[in-house]
mmCIF file of the protein (N, C-alpha, C, O) and its ligand, coordinates in Angstrom:
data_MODEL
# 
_entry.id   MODEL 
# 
loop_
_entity.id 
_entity.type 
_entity.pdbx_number_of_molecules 
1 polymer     1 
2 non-polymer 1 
# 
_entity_poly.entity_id                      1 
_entity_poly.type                           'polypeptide(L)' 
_entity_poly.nstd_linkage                   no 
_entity_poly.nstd_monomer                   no 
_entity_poly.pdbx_seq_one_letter_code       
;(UNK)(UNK)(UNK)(UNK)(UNK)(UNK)(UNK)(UNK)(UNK)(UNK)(UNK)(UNK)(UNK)(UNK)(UNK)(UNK)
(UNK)(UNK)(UNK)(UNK)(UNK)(UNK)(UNK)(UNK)(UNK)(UNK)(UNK)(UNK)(UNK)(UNK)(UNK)(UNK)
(UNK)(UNK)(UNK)(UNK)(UNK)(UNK)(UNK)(UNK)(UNK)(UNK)(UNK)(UNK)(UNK)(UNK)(UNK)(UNK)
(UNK)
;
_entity_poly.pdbx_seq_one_letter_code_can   XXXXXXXXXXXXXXXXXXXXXXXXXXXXXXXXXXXXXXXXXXXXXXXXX 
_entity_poly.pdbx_strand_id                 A 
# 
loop_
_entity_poly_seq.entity_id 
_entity_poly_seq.num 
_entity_poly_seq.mon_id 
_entity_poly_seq.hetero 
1 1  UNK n 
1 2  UNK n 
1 3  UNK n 
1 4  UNK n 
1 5  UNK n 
1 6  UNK n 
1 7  UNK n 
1 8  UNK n 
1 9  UNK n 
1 10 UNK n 
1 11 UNK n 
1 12 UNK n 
1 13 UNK n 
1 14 UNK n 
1 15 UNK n 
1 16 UNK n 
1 17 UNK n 
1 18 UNK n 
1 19 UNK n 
1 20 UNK n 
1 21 UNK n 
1 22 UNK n 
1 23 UNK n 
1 24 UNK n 
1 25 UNK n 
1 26 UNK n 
1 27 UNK n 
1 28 UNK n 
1 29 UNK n 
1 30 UNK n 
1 31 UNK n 
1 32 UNK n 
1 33 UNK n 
1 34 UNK n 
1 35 UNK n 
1 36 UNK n 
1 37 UNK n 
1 38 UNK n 
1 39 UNK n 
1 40 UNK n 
1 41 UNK n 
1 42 UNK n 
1 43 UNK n 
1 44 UNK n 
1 45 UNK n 
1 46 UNK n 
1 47 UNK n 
1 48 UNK n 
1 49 UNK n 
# 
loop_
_struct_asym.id 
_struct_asym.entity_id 
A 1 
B 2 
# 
loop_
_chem_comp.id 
_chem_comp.type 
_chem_comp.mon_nstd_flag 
UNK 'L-peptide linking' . 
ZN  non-polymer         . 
# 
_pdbx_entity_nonpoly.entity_id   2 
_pdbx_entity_nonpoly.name        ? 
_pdbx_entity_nonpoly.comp_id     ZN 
# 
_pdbx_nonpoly_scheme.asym_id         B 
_pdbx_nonpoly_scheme.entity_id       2 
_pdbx_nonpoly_scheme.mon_id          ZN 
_pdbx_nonpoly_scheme.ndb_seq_num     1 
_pdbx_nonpoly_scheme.pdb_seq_num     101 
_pdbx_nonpoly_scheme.auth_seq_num    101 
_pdbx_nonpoly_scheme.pdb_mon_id      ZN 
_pdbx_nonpoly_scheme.auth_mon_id     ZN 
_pdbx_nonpoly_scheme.pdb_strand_id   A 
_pdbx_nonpoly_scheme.pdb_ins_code    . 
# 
loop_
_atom_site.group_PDB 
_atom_site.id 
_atom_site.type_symbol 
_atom_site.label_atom_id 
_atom_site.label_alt_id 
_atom_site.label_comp_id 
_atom_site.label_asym_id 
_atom_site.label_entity_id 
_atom_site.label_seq_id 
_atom_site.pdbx_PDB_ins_code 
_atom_site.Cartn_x 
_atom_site.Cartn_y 
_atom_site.Cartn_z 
_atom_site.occupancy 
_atom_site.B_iso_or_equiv 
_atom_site.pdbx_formal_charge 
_atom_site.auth_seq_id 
_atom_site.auth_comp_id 
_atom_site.auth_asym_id 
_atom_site.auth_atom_id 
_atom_site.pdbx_PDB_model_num 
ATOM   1   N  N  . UNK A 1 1  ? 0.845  -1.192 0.000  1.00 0.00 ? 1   UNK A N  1 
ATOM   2   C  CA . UNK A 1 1  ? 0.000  0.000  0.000  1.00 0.00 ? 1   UNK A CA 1 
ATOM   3   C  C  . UNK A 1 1  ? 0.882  1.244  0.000  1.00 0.00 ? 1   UNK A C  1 
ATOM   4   O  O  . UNK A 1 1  ? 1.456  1.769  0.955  1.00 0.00 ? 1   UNK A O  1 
ATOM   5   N  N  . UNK A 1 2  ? 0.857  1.698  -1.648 1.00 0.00 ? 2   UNK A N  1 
ATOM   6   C  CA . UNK A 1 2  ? 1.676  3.329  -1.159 1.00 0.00 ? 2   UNK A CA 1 
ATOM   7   C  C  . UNK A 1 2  ? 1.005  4.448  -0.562 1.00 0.00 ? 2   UNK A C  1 
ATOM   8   O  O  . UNK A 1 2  ? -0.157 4.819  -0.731 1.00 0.00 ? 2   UNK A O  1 
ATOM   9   N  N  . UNK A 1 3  ? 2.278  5.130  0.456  1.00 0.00 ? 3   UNK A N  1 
ATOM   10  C  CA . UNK A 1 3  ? 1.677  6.122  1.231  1.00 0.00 ? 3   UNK A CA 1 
ATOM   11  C  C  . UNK A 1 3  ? 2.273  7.571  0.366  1.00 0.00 ? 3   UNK A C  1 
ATOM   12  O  O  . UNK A 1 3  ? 3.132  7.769  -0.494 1.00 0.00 ? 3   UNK A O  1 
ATOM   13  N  N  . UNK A 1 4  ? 1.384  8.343  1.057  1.00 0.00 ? 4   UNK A N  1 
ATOM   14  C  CA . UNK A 1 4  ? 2.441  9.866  0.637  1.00 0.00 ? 4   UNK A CA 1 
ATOM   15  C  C  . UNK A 1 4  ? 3.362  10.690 1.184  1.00 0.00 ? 4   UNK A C  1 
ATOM   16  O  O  . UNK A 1 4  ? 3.023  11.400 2.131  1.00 0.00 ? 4   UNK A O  1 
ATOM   17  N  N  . UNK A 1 5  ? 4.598  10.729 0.710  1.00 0.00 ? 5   UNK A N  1 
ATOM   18  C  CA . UNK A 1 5  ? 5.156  11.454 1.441  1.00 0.00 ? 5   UNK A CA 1 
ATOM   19  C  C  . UNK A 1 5  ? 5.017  13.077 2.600  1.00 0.00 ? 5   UNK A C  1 
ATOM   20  O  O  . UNK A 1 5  ? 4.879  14.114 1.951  1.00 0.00 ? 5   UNK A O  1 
ATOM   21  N  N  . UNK A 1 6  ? 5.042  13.193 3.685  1.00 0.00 ? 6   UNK A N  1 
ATOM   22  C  CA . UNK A 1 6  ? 4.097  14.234 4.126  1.00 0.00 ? 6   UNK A CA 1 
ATOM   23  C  C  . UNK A 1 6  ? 5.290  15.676 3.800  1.00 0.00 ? 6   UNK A C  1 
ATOM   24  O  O  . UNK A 1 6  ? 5.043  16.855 4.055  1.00 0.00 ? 6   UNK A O  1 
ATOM   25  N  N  . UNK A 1 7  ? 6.057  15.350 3.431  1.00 0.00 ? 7   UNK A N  1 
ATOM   26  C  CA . UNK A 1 7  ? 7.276  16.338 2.807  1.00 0.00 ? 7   UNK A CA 1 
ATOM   27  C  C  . UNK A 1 7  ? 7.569  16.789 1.960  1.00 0.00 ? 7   UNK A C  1 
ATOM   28  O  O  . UNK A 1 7  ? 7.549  18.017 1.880  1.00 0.00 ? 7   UNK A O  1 
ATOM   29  N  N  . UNK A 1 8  ? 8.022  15.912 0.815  1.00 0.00 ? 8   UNK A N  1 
ATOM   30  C  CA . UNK A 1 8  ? 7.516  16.170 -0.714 1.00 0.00 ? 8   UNK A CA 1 
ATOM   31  C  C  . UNK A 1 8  ? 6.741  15.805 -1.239 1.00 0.00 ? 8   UNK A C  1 
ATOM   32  O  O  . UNK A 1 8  ? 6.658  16.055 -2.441 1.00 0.00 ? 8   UNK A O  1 
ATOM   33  N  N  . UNK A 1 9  ? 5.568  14.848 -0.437 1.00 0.00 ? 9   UNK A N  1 
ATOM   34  C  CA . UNK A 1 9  ? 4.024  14.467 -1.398 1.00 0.00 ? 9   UNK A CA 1 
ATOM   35  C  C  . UNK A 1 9  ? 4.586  13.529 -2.176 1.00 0.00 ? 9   UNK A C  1 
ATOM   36  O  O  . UNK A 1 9  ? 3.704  12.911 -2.772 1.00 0.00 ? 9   UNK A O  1 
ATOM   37  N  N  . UNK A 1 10 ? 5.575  13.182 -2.411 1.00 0.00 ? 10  UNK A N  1 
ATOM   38  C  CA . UNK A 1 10 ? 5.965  12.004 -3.333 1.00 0.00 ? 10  UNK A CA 1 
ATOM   39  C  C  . UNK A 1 10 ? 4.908  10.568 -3.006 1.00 0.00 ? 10  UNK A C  1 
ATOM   40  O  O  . UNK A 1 10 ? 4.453  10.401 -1.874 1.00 0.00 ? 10  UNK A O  1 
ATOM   41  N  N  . UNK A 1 11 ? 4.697  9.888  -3.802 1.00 0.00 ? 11  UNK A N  1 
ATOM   42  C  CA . UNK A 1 11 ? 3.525  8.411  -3.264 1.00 0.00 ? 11  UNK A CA 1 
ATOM   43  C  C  . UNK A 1 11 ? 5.292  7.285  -3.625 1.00 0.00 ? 11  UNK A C  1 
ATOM   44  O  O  . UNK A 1 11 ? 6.125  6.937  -4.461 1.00 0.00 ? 11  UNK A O  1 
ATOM   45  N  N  . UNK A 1 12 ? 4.891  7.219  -2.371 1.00 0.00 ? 12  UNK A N  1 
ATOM   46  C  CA . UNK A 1 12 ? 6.513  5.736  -2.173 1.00 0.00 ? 12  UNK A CA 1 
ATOM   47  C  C  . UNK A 1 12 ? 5.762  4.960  -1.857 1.00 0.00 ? 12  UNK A C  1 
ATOM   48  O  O  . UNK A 1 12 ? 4.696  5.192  -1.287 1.00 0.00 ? 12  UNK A O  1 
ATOM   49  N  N  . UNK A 1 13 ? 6.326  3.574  -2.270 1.00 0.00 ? 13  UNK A N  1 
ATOM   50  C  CA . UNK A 1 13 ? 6.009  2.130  -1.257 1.00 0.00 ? 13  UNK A CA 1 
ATOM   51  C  C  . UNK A 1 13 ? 5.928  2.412  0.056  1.00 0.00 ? 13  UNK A C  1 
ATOM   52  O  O  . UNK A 1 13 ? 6.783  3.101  0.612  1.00 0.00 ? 13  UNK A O  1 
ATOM   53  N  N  . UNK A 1 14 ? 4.950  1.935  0.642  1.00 0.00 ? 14  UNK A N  1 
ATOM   54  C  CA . UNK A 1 14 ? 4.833  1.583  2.315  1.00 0.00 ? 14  UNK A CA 1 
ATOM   55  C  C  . UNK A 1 14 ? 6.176  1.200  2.953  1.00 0.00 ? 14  UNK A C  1 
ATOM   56  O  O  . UNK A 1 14 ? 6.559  1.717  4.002  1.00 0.00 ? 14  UNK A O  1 
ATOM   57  N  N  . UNK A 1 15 ? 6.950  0.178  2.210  1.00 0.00 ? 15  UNK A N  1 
ATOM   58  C  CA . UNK A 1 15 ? 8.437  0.098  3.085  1.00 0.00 ? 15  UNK A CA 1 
ATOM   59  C  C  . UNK A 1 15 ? 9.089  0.772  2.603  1.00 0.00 ? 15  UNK A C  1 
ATOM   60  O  O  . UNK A 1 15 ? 10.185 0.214  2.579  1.00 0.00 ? 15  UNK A O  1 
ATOM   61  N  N  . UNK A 1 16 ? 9.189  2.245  1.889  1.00 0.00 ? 16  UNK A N  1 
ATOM   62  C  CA . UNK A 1 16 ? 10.133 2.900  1.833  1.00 0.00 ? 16  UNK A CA 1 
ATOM   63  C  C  . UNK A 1 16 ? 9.711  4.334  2.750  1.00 0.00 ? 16  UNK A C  1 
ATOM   64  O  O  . UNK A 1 16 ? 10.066 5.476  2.460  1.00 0.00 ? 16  UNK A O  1 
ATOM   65  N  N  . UNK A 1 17 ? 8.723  3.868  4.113  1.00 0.00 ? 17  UNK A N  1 
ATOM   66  C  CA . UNK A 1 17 ? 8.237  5.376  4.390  1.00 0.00 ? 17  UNK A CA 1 
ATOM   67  C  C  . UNK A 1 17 ? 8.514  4.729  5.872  1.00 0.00 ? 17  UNK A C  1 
ATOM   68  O  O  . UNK A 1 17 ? 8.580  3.569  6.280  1.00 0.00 ? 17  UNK A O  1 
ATOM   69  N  N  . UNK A 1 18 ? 8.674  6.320  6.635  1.00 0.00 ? 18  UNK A N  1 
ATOM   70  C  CA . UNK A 1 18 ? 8.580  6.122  8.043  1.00 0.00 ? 18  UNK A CA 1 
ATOM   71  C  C  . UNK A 1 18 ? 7.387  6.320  8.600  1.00 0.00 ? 18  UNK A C  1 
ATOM   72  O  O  . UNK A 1 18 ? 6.753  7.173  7.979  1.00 0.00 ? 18  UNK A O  1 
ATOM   73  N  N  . UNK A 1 19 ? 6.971  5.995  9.277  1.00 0.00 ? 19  UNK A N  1 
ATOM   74  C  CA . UNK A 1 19 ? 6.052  6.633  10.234 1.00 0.00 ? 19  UNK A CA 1 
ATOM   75  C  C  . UNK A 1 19 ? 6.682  7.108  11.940 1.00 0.00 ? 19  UNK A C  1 
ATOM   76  O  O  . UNK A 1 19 ? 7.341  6.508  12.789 1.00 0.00 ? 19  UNK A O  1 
ATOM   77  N  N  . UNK A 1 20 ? 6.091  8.441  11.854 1.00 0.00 ? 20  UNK A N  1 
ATOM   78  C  CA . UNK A 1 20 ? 6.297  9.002  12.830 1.00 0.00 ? 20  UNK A CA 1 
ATOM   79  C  C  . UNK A 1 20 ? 4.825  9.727  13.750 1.00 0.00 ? 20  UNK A C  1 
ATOM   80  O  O  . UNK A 1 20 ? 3.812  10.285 13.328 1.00 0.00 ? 20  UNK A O  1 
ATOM   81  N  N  . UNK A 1 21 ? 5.238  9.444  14.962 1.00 0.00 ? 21  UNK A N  1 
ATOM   82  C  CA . UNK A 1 21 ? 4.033  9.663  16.009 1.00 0.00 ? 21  UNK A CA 1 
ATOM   83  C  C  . UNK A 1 21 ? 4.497  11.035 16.302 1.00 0.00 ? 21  UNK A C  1 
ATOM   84  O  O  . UNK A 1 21 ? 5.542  11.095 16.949 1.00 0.00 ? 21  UNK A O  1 
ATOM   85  N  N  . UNK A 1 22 ? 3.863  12.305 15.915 1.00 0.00 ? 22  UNK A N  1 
ATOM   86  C  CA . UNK A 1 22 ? 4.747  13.547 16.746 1.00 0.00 ? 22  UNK A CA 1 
ATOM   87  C  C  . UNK A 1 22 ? 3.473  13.608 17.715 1.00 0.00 ? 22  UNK A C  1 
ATOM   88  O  O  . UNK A 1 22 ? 2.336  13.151 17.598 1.00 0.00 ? 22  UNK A O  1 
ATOM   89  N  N  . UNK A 1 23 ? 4.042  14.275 18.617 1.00 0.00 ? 23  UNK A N  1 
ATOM   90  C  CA . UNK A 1 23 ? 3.839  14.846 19.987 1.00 0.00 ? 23  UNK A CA 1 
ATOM   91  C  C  . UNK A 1 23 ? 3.720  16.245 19.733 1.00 0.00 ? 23  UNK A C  1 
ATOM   92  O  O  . UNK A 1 23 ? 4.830  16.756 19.587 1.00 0.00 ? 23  UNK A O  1 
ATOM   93  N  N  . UNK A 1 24 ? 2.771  17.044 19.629 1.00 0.00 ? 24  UNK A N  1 
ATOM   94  C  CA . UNK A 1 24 ? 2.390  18.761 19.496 1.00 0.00 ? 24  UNK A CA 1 
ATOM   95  C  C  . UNK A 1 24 ? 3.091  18.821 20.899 1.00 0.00 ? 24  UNK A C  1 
ATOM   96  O  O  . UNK A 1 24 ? 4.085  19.548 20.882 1.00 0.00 ? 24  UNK A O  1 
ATOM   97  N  N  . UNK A 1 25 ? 2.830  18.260 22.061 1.00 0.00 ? 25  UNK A N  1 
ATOM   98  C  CA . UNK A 1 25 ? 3.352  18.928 22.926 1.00 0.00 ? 25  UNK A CA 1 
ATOM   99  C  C  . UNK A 1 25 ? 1.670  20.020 23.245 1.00 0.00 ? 25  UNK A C  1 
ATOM   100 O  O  . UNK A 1 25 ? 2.021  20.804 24.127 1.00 0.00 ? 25  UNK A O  1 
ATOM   101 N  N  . UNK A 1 26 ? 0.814  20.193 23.048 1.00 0.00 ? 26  UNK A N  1 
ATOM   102 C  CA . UNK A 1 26 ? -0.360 20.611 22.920 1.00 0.00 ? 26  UNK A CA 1 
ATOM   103 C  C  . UNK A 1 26 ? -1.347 20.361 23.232 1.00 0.00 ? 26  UNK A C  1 
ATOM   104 O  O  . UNK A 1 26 ? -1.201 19.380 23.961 1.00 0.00 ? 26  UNK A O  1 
ATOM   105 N  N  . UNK A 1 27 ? -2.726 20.686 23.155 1.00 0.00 ? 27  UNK A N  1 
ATOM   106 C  CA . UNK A 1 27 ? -4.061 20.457 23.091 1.00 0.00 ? 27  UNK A CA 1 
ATOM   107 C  C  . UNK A 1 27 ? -3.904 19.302 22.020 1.00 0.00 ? 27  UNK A C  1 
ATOM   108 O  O  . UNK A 1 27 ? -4.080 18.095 22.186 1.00 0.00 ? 27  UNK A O  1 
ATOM   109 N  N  . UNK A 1 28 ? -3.432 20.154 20.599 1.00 0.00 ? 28  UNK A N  1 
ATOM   110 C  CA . UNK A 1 28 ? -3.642 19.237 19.741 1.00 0.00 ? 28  UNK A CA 1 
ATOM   111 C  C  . UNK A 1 28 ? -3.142 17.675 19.822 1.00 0.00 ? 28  UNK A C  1 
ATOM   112 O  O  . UNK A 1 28 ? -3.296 16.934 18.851 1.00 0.00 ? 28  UNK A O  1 
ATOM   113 N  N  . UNK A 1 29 ? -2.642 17.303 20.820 1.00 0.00 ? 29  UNK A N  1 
ATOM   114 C  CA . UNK A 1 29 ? -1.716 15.815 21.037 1.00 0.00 ? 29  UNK A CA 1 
ATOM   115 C  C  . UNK A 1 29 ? -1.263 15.129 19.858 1.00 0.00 ? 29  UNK A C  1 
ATOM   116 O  O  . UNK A 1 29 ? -0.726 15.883 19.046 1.00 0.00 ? 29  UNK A O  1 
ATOM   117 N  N  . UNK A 1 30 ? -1.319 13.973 19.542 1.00 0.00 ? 30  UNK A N  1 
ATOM   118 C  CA . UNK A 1 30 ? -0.477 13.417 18.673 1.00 0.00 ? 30  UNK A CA 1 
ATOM   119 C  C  . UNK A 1 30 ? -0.821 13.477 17.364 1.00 0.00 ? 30  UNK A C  1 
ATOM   120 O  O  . UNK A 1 30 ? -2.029 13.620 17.173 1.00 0.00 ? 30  UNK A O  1 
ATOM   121 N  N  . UNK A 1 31 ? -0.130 13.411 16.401 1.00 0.00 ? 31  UNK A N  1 
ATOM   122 C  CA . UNK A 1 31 ? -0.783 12.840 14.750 1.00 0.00 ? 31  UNK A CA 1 
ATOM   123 C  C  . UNK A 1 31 ? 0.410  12.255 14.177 1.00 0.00 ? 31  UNK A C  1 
ATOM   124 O  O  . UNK A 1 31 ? 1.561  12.572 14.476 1.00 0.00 ? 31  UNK A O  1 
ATOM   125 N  N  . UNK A 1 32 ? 0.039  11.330 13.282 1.00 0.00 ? 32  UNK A N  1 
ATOM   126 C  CA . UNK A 1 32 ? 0.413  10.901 12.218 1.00 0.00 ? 32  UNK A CA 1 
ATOM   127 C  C  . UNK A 1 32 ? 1.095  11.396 11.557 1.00 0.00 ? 32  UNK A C  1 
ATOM   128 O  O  . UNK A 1 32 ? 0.547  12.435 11.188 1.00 0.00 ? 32  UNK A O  1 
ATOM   129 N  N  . UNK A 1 33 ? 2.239  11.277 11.041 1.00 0.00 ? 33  UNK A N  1 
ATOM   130 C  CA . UNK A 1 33 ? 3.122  11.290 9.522  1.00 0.00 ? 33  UNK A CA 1 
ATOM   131 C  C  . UNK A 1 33 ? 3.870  10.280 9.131  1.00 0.00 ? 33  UNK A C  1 
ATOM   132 O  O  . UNK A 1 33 ? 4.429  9.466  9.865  1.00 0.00 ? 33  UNK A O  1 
ATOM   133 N  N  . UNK A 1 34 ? 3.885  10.324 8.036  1.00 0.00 ? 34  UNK A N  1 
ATOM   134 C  CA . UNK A 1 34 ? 4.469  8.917  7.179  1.00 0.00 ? 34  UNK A CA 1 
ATOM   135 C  C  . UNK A 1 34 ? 5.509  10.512 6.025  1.00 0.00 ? 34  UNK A C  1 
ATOM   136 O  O  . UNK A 1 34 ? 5.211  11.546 5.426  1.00 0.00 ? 34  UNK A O  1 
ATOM   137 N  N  . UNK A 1 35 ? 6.543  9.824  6.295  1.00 0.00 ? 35  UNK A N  1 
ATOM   138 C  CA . UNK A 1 35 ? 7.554  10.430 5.608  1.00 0.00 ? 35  UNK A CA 1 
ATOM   139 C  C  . UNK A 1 35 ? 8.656  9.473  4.502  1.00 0.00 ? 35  UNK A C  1 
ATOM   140 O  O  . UNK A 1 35 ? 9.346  8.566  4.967  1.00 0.00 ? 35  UNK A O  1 
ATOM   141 N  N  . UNK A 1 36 ? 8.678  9.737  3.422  1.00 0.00 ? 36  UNK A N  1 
ATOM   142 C  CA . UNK A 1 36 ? 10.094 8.903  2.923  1.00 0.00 ? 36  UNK A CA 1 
ATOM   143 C  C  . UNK A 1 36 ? 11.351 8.724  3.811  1.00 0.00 ? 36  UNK A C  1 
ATOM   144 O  O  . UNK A 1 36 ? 11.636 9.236  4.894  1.00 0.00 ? 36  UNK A O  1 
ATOM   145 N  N  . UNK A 1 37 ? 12.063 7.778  2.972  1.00 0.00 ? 37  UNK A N  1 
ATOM   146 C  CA . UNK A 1 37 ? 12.822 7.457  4.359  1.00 0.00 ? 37  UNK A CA 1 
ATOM   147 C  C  . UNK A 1 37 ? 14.054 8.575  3.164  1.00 0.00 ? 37  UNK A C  1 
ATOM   148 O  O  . UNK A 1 37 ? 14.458 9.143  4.179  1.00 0.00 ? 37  UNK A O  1 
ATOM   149 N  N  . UNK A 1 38 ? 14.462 8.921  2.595  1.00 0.00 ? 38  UNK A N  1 
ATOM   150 C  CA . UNK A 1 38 ? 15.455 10.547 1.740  1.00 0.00 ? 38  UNK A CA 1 
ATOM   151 C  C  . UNK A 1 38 ? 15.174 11.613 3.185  1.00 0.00 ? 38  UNK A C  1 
ATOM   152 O  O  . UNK A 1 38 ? 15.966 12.073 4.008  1.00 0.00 ? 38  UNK A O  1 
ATOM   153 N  N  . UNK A 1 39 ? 13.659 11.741 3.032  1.00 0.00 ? 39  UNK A N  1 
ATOM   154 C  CA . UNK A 1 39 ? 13.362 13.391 3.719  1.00 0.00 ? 39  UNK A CA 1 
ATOM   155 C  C  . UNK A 1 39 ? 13.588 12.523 5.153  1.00 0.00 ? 39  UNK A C  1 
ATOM   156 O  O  . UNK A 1 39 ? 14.737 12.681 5.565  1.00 0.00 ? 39  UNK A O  1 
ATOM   157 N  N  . UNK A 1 40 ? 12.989 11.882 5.780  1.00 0.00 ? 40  UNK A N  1 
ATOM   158 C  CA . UNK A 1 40 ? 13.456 11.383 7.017  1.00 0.00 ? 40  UNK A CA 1 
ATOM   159 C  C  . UNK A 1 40 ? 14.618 11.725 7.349  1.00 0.00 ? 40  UNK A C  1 
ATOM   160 O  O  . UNK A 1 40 ? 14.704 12.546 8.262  1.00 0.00 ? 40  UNK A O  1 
ATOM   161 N  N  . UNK A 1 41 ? 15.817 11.230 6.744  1.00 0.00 ? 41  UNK A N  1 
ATOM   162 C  CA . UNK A 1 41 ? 17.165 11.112 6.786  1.00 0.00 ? 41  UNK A CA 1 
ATOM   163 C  C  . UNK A 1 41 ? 17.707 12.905 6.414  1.00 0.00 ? 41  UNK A C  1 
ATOM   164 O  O  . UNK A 1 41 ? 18.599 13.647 6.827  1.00 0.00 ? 41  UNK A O  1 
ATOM   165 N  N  . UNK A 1 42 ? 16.894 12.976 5.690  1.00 0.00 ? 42  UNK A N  1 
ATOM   166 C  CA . UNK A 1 42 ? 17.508 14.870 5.674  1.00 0.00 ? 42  UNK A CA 1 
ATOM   167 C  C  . UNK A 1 42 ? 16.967 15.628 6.559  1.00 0.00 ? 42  UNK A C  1 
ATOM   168 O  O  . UNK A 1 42 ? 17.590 16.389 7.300  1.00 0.00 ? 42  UNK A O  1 
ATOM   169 N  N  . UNK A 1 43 ? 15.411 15.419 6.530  1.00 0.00 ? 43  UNK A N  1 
ATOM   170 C  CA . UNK A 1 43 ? 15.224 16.067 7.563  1.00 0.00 ? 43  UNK A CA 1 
ATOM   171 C  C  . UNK A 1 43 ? 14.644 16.077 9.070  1.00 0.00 ? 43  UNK A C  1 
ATOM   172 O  O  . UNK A 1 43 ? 14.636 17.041 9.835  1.00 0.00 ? 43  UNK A O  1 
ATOM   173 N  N  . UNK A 1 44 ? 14.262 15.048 9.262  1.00 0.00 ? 44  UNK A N  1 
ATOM   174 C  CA . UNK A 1 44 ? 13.874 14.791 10.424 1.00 0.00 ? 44  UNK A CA 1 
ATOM   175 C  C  . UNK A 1 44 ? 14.568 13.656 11.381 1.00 0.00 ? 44  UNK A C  1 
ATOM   176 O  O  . UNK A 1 44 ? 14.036 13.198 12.391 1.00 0.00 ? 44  UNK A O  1 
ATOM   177 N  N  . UNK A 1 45 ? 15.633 13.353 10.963 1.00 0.00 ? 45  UNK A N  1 
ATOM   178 C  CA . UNK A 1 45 ? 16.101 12.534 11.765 1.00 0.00 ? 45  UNK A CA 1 
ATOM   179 C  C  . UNK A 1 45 ? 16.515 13.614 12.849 1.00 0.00 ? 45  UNK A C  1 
ATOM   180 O  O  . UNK A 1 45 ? 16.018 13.457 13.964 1.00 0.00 ? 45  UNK A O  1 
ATOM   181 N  N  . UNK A 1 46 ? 17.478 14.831 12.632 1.00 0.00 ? 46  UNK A N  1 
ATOM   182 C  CA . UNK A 1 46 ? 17.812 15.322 13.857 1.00 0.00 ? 46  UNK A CA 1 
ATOM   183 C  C  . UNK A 1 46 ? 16.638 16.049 14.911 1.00 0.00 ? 46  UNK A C  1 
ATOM   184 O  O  . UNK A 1 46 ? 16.820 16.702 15.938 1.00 0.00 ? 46  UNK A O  1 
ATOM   185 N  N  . UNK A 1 47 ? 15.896 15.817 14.503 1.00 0.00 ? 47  UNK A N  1 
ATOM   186 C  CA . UNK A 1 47 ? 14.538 16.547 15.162 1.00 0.00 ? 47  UNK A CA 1 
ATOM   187 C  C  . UNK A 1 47 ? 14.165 15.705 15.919 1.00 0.00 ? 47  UNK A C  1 
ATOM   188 O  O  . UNK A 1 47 ? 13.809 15.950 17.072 1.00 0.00 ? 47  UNK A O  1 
ATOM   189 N  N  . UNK A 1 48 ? 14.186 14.404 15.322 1.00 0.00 ? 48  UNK A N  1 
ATOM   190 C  CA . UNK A 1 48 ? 13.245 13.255 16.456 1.00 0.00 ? 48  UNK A CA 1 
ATOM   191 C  C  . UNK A 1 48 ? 14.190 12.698 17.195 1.00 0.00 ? 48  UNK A C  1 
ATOM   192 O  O  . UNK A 1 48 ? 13.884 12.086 18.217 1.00 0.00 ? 48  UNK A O  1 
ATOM   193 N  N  . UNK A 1 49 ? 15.462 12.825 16.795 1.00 0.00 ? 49  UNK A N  1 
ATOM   194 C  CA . UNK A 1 49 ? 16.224 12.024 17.142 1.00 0.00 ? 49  UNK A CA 1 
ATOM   195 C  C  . UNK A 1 49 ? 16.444 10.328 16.688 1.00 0.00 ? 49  UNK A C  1 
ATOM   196 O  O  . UNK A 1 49 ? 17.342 9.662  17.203 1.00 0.00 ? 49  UNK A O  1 
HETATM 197 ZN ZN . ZN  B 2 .  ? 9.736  12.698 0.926  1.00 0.00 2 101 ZN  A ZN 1 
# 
């Protein structure tokens, strides 16, 4: 099942995407993103750790 990238919108294979649980830290509490694993690695790895 391809997902979309929530970064560049690209549609990748399901095993080429991450999913990530963020934390608003908020009211709004958690949501969903599914990211490629390119933008993952550029950009959100240092964010989530
Ligand atoms: Zn991407």
């Amino acid at each position: 099942m391809p997902e979309e990238c929530d970064v560049c919108g690209e549609t990748v294979p399901f095993s080429a995407t991450v999913h990530l649980i963020v934390n608003t830290q908020s009211d709004a509490g958690t949501f969903d993103r599914y990211v490629c694993r390119s933008c993952y690695d550029a950009e959100l790895e240092p964010v989530v750790g």
